[in-house]
C-alpha positions as a Markdown table, in Angstrom:
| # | Residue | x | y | z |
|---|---|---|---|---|
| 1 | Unk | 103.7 | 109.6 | 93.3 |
| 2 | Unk | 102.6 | 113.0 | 93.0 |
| 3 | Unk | 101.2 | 114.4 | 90.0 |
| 4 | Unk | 103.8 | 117.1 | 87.9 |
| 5 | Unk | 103.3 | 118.6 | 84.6 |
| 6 | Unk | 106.5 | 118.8 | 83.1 |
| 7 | Unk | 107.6 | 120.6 | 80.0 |
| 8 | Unk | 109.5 | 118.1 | 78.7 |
| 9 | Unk | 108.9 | 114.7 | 78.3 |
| 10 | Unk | 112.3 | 113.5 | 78.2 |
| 11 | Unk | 113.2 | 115.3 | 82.0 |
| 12 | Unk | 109.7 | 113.6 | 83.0 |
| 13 | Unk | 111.6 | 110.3 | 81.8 |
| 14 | Unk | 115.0 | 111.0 | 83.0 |
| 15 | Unk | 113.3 | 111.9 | 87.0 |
| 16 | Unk | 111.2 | 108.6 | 86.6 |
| 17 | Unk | 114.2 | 106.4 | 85.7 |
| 18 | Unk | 116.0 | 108.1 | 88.5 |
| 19 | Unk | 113.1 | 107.4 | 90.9 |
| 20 | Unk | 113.1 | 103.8 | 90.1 |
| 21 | Unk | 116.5 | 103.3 | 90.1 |
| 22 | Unk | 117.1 | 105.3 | 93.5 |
| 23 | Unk | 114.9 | 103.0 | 95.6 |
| 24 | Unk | 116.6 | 99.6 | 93.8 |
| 25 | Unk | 119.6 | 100.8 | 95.2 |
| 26 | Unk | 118.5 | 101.5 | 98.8 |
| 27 | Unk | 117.4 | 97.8 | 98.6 |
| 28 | Unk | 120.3 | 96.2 | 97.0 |
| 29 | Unk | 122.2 | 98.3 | 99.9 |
| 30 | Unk | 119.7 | 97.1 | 102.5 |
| 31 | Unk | 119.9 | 93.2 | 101.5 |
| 32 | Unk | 124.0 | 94.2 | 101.5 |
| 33 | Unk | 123.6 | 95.4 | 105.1 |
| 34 | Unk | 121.9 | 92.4 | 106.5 |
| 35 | Unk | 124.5 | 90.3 | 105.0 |
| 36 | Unk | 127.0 | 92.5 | 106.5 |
| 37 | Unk | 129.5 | 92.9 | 103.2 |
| 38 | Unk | 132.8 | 94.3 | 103.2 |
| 39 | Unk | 133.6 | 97.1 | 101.1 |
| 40 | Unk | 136.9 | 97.3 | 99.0 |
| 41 | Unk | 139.7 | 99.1 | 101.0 |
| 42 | Unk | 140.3 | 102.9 | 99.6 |
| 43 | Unk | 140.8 | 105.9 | 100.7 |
| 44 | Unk | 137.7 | 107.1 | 99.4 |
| 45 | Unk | 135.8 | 108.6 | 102.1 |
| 46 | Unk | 132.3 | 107.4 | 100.4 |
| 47 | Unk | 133.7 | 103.5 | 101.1 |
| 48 | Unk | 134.6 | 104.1 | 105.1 |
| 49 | Unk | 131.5 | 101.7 | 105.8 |
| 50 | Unk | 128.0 | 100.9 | 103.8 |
| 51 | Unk | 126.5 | 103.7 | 105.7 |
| 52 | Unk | 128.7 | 106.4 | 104.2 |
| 53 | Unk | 128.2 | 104.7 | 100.7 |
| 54 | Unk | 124.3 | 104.9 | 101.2 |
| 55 | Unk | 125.0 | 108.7 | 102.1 |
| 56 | Unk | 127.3 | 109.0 | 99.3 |
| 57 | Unk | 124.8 | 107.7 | 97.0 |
| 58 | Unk | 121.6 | 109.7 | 98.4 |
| 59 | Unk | 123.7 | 113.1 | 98.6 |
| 60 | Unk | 124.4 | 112.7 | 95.3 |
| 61 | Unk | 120.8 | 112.5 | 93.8 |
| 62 | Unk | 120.4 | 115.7 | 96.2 |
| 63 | Unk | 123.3 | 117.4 | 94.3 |
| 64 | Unk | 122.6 | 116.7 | 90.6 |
| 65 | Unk | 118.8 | 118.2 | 91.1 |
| 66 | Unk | 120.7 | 121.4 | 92.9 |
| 67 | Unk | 123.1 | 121.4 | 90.4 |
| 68 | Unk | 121.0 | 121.6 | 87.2 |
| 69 | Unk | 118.8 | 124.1 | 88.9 |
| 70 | Unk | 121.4 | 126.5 | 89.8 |
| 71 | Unk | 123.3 | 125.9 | 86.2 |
| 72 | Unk | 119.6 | 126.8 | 84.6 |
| 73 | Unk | 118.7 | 129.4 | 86.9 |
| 74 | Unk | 115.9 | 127.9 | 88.5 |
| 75 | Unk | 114.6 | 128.1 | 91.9 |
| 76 | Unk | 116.2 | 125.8 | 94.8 |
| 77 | Unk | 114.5 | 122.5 | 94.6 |
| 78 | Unk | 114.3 | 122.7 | 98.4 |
| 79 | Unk | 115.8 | 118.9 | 99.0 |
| 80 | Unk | 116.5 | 118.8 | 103.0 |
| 81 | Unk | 120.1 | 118.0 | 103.6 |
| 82 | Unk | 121.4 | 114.6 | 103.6 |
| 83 | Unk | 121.1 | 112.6 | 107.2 |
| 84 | Unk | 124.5 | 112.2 | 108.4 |
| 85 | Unk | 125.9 | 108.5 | 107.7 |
| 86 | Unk | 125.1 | 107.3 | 111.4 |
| 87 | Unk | 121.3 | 108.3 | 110.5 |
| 88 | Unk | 120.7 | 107.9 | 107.0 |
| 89 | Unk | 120.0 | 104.0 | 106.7 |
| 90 | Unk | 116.7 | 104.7 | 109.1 |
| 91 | Unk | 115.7 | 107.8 | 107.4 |
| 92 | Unk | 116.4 | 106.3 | 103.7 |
| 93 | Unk | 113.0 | 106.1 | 103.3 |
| 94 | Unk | 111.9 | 109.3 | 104.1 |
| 95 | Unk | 114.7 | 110.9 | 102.6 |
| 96 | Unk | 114.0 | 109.2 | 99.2 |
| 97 | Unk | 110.7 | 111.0 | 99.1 |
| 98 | Unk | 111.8 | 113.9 | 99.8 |
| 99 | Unk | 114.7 | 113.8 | 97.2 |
| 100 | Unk | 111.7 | 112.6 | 94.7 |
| 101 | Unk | 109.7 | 115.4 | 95.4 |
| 102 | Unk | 112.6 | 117.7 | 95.0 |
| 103 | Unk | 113.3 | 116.5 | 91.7 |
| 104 | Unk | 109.9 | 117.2 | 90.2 |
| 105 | Unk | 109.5 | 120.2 | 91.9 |
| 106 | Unk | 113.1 | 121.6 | 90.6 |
| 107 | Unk | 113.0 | 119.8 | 87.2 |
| 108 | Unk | 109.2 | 120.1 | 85.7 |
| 109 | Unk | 109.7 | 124.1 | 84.1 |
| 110 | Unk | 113.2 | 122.0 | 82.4 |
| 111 | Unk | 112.3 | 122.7 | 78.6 |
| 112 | Unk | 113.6 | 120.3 | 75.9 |
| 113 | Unk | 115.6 | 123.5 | 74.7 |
| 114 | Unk | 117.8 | 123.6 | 77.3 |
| 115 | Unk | 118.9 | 120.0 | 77.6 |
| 116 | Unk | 121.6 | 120.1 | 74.6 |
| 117 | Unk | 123.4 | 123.1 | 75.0 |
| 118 | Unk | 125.2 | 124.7 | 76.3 |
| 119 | Unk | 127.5 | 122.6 | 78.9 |
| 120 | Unk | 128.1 | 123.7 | 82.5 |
| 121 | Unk | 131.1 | 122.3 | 84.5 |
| 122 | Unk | 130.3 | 120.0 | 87.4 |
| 123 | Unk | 131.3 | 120.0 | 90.9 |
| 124 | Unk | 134.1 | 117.5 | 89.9 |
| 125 | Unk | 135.2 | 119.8 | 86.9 |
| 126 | Unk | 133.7 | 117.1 | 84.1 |
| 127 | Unk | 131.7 | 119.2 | 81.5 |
| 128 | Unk | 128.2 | 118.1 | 80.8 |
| 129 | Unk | 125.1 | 119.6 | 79.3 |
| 130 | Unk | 121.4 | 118.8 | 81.4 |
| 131 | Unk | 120.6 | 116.2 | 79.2 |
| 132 | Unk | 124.4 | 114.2 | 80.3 |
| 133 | Unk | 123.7 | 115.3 | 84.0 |
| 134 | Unk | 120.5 | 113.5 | 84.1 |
| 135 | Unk | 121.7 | 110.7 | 82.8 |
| 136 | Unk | 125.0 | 110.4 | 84.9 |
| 137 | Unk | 122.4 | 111.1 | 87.8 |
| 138 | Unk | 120.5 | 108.2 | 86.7 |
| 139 | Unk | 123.5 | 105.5 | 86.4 |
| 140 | Unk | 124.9 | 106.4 | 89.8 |
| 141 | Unk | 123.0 | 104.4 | 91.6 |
| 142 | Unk | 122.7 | 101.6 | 89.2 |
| 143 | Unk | 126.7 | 101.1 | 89.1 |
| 144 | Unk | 126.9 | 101.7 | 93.0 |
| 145 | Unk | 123.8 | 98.7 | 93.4 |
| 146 | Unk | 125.6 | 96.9 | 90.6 |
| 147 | Unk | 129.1 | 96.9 | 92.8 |
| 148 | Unk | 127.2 | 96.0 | 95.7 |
| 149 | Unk | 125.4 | 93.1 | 93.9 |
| 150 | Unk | 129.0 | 91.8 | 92.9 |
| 151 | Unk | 130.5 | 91.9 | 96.5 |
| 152 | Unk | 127.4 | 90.4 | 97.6 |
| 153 | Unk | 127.7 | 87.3 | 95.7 |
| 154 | Unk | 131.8 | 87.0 | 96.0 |
């Protein structure tokens, strides 16, 4: 990992969980590809195959670094766009450094002043201050890995 000074030791934290939680997820969704599980019927677009869930999944980690940089008025962290579903399981690795880097690049000038307060409203309307993003960013992948885990073993 690349060496960032960040201002705040709880974003340094936060990105680190994120990290580590990020690449558990790509392999709990590589051991679920080789075993070839079903995902639940839905119409949820994210659930049309475990491709698009990977996608879902990396996109979002994108999104939540954009999203607290443009709510805090910081530059672009520069994140490539996601690989389309079709492409994403051979460029997960790639891709996950490059969200990585992204994330420290974006979120290292994050003071601990601006975590609390105010709150912004997300993409999906839901209010949350930095502090409640980052934390929402680093669950998603554990409760998408944790679902996976559970249709694995059923």
């Amino acid at each position: 990992m690349t060496t960032i000074d960040f201002r705040s030791r709880a974003v340094r934290a936060m990105t680190l969980l994120h990290e580590e939680h990020l690449r558990a997820f790509v392999g709990v969704w590589r051991r679920a590809k080789q075993r070839a599980v079903a995902l639940p019927q839905t119409e949820d677009p994210s659930y049309e195959s475990l491709e698009t869930l990977l996608r879902h999944v990396l996109r979002a980690a994108r999104g939540y670094a954009v999203w607290i940089c443009e709510q805090l008025e910081l530059p672009d962290p520069d994140i490539p766009v996601t690989p389309e579903a079709e492409a994403v399981g051979a460029q997960a690795d790639a891709y996950l450094e490059e969200i990585f880097a992204g994330w420290r690049r974006g979120l290292a000038p994050v003071t601990d002043d601006r975590l609390e307060s105010p709150e912004y409203a997300s993409r999906w309307k839901t209010r949350y201050c930095i502090d409640a993003m980052l934390e929402h960013a680093v669950m998603h992948p554990i409760r998408h890995g944790f679902q996976l885990e559970e249709l694995s073993a059923g």
